[in-house]
C-alpha positions as CSV (number, residue, x, y, z in Angstrom):
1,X,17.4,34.6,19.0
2,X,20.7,34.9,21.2
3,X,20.2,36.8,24.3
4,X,22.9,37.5,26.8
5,X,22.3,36.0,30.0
6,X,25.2,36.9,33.3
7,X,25.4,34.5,35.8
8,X,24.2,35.0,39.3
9,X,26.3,32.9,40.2
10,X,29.6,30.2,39.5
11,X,31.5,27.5,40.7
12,X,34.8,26.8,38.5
13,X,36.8,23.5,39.5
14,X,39.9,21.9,37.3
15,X,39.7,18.9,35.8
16,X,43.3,17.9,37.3
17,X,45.7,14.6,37.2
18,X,48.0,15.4,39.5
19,X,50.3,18.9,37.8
20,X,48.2,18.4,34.5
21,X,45.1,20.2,34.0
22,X,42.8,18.3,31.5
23,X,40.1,21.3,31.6
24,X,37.4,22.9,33.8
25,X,34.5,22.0,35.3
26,X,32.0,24.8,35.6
27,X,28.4,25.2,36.9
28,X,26.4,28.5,36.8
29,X,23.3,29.4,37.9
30,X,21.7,32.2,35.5
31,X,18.3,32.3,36.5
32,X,16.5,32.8,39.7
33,X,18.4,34.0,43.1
34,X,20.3,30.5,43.7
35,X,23.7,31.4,44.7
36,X,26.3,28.4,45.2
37,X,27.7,27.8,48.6
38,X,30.5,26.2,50.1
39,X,29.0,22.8,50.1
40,X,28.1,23.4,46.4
41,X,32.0,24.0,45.9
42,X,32.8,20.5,47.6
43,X,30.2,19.2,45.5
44,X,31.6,20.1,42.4
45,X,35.2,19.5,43.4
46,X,34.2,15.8,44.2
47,X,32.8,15.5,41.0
48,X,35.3,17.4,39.3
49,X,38.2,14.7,40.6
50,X,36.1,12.0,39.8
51,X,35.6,13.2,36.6
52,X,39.5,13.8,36.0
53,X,40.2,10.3,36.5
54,X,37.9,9.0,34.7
55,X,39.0,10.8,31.8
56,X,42.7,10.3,32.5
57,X,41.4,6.5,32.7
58,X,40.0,6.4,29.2
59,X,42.9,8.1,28.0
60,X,45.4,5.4,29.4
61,X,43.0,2.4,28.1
62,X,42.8,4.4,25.0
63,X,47.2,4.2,25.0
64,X,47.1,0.6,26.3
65,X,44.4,-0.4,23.6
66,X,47.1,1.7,20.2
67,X,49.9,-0.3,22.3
68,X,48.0,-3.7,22.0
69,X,47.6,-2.9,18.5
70,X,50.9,-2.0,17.5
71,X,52.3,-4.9,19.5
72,X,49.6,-6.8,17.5
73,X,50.2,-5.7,14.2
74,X,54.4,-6.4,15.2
75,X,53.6,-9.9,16.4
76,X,51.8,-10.6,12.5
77,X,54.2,-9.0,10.8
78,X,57.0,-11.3,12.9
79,X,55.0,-14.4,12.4
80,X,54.6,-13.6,8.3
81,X,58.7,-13.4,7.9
82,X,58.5,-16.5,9.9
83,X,56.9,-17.8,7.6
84,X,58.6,-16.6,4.9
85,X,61.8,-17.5,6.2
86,X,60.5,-21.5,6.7
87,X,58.9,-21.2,2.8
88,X,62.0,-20.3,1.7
89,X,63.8,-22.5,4.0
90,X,62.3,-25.6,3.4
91,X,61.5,-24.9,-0.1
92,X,65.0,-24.9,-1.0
93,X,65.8,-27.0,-3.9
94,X,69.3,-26.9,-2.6
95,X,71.0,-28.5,1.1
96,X,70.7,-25.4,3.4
97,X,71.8,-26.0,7.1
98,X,72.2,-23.8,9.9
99,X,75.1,-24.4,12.8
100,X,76.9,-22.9,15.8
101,X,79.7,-21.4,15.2
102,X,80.8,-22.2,18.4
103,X,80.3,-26.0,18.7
104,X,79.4,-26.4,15.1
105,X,76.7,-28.7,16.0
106,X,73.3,-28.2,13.2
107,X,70.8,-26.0,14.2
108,X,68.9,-27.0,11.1
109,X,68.5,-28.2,8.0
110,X,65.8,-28.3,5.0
111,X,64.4,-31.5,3.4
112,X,67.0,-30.9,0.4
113,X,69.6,-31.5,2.6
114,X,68.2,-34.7,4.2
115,X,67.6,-36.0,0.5
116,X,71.1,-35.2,-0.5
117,X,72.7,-36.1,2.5
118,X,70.6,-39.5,3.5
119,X,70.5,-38.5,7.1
120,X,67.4,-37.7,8.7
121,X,66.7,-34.3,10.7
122,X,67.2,-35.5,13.6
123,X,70.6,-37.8,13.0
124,X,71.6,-34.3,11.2
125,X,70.5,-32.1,14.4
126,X,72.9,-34.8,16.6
127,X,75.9,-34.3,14.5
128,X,78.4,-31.6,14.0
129,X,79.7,-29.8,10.5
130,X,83.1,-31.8,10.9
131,X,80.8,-35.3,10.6
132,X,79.9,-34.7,6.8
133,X,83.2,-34.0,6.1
134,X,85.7,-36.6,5.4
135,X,88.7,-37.6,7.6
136,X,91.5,-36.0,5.5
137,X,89.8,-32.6,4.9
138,X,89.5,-31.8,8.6
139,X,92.3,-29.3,7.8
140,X,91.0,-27.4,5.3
141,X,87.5,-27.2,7.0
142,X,89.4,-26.0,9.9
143,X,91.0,-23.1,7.2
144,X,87.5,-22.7,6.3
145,X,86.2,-21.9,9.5
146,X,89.0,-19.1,10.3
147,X,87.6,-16.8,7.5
148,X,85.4,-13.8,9.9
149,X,85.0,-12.2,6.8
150,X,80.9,-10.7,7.4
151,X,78.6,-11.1,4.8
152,X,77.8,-13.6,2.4
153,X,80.9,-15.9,2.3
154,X,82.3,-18.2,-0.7
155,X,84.2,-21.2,1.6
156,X,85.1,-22.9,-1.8
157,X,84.4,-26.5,-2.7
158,X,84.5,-29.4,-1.1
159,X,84.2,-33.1,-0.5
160,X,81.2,-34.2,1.9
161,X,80.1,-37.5,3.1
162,X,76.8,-39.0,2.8
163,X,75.4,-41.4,5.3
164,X,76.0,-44.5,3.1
165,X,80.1,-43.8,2.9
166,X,79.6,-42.0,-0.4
167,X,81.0,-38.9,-0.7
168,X,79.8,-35.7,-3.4
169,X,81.3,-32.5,-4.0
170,X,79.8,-29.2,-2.6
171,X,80.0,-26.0,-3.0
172,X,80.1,-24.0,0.1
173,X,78.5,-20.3,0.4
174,X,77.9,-18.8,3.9
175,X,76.8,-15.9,6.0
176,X,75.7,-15.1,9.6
177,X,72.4,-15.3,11.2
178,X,70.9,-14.6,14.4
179,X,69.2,-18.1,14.8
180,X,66.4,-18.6,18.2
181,X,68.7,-16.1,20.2
């Protein structure tokens, strides 16, 4: 049975971070002829702060610990395409490079490309586009290279040279990347 009981009496402190008020803090006495003090006040506003912060604590770990998890969850999902991205890459059946447009050195290239080409990863990753490509066609790969055009690009075909001296005829398709920065 609910009975009605009026406090004799109270001590009501805020639970406050700084301007925010998180909620209250009280204490009544309802029974007996205790009445709260001026010392019972301090009392209760020490606890009171101490309690605010600890709440406001928890809620920052509690932000810190969704952050970690979203960063988390970011990092996997980066990682996956990476992975992706190298299956893809790698897996190619076709000679897939990647170079500067600046210097036009190679970024990277896929085991196709190596297997086509005869040079190895890292003789490819020390030479520039302009060294697979014969003397006499500097010209047009320097035509070639004009074209800003974004997107997917169709360069044309042309004549490239293997390691051995032999040459083969490729077909060139392009578009920009961002590649490591």
């Amino acid at each position: 049975m609910y009975r009605a009981a009026l406090p004799i009496s109270v001590i009501l402190a805020p639970l406050q971070v700084g301007e925010e008020v998180l909620g209250y803090l009280q204490l009544a006495a309802i029974r007996g002829t205790r009445r709260y003090d001026a010392d019972d006040a301090l009392l209760v506003e020490d606890v009171a702060q101490r309690a605010s912060f600890a709440i406001r604590t928890a809620q920052l770990v509690a932000e810190l610990r969704s952050e970690l998890a979203k960063r988390q969850a970011a990092a996997t999902a980066l990682e996956a395409s990476e992975a992706r991205y190298r299956r893809m890459f790698e897996g190619s059946p076709y000679p897939v490079w990647v170079y500067d447009v600046r210097t036009l050195a190679f970024l990277a290239t896929n085991p196709a490309a190596v297997a086509q080409y005869g040079y190895s990863v890292s003789e490819f990753l020390h030479m520039t586009i302009r060294d697979i490509r014969p003397p006499d066609e500097q010209g047009d790969l320097n035509a070639a290279l004009t074209n800003t055009q974004r997107g997917i690009r169709d360069s044309g075909i042309f004549r490239h040279q293997r390691r051995d001296g032999s040459t083969l005829l490729a077909e060139i398709r392009s578009h920009d990347i961002e590649f490591d920065g």
